[in-house]
N, C-alpha and C positions, 0 to 999 in steps of 0.2 A: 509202639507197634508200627511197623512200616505199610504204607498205607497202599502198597501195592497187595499187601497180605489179606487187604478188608475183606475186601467182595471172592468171594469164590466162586461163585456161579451163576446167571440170569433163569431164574425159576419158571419156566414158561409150559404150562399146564392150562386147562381148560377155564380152569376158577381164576387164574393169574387172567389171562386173558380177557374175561368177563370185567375184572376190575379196569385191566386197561383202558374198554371201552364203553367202561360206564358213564362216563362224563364227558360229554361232547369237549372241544378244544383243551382239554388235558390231557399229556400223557402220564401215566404210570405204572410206573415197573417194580417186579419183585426180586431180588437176588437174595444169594445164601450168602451169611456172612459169618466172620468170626465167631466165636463164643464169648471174644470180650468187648468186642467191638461196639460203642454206642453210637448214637445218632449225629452228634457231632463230627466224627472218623468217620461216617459212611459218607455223610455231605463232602468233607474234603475229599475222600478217593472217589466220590463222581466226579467232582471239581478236577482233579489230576488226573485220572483214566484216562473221561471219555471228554472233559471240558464243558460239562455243563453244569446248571447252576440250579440244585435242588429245592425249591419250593416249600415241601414239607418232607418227612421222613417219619416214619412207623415203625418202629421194632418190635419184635414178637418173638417169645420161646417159645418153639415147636417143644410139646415133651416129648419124652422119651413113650415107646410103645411095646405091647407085644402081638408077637405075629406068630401065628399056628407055621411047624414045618416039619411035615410027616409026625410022626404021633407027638411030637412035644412040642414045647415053646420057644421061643427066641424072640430075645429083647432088641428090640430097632431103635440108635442113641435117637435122643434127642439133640434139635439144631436150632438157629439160628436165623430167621430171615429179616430183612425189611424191606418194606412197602414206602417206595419213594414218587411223589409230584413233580414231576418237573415244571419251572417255570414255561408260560406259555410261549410258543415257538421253537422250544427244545425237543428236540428227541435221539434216542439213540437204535443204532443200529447192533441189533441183536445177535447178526450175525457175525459181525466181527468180534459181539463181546463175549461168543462163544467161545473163538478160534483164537 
């Protein structure tokens, strides 16, 4: 897997947020990532992206859901995220890892 492929997207929502600043002099951040991807390929494509040097890593299967849409239902897939630490004095800038 090419490790530009990993991360698809920095997950920044109210609960992401709260994690961020749970713990004084940590940062941590959430992105979407592959469906194959483990914790080892996520460490690397921090390491290559954004050049810094992940601390811990979290992986987690969002399941799949259903969601009400006008009188029926629709299934919403399940994803992929991890919750990454970064070493102390690290951080990344969010807005460039949108764009």
């Amino acid at each position: 897997m090419n490790l530009n492929d990993v991360i698809i997207a920095p997950v920044v929502t109210e609960k992401s947020e709260e994690v961020k600043h749970s713990v004084p002099g940590s940062e941590t951040y959430t992105f979407k990532i592959q469906k194959r991807a483990n914790k080892e390929l996520v460490r690397q494509a921090l390491h290559k992206l954004y050049g810094v040097k992940a601390e811990k890593v979290r992986v987690i299967n969002v399941p799949s859901r259903l969601k009400r849409f006008r009188n029926d239902y629709a299934r919403v897939p399940g994803w992929k995220k991890a919750i990454v630490t970064l070493s102390p004095g690290q951080s990344i800038d969010l807005a460039k890892a949108a764009g």
